[in-house]
C-alpha positions, 0 to 999 in steps of 0.5 A: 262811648268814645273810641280813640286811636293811637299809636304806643311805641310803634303798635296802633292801639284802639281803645273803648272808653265807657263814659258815665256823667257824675251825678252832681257834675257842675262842670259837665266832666265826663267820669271814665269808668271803665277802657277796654284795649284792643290792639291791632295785632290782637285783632289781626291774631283773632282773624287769622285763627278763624281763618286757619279754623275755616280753612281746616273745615273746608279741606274735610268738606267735600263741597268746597269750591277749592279743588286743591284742598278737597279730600278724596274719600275711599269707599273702602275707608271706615265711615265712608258715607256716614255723617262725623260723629257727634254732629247734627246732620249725625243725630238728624239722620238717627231721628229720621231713622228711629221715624220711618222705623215707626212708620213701618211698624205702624204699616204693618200693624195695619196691615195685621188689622185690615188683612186676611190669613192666606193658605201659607198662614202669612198675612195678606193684603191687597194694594187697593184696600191698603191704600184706602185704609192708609191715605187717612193716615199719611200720604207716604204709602208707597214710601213706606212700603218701599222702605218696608220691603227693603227690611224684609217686612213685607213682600209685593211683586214689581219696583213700584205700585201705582194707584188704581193700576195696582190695585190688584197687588197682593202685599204679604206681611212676612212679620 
């Protein structure tokens, strides 16, 4: 491969010539099979639409070091907090949901399983037990209780449950 560079009427020109050796070449003559032109210009060009591209990006991403193109958002505007649309941090954010979604139903089924029928008919199950059932299947126990009581599933006194200390707590099933 040669590269030259030359002027052509005021414009700097850098062309790619791919050389190829003639299969009976005597003289040993390159035979130029193929030029690929490229000017600075057009170089220049492609340069300056990544730029404005990357600059676009940034004024939308709240992140960026340049205060003077960040957007302020509103917590009334619609999509406030959420990911763009058709993104991937979007469709990461949906399988992580569609997970822990699993993880509960599989919480409460066990407790279904391992709980007993208390006086009002709901289903219910001590923090301790619970714990010894569930540390074979995942370490995320308190995890997923926490996210479970958020949808309404179950029910359980106090903001977090500790092991040993609470073993006591009884977990209600309300569905």
């Amino acid at each position: 491969m040669l590269k030259e560079i030359y002027f052509n009427d005021g414009v700097c020109c850098l062309v790619l010539i791919n050389t190829m050796e003639k299969e009976d070449n005597t003289e040993g003559e390159d035979d130029r099979m193929s030029a690929d032109f490229s000017t600075v210009e057009e170089l220049k060009q492609s340069w300056q639409k990544w730029v404005n591209d990357r600059a676009a990006y940034q004024e939308h991403n709240p992140f960026s070091n340049n205060r003077a193109m960040t957007v302020q958002f509103k917590k009334e505007e619609e999509g406030y907090g959420k990911p763009r649309e058709g993104s991937e941090t979007e469709r990461r954010g949906m399988e992580a949901h569609t997970h822990v979604g699993k993880e509960v139903e599989e919480l409460c089924q066990i407790i279904a399983s391992i709980g007993e029928t208390g006086e009002d008919g709901k289903i219910k199950v001590t923090f301790g037990k619970l714990f010894e059932k569930y540390v074979n299947i995942s370490n995320k126990l308190v995890g997923v209780l926490m996210r479970a009581r958020k949808h309404g599933r179950i029910a359980f006194e106090g903001e977090m449950l500790w092991q040993r200390r609470d073993d006591h707590v009884v977990i209600t099933l309300l569905q």
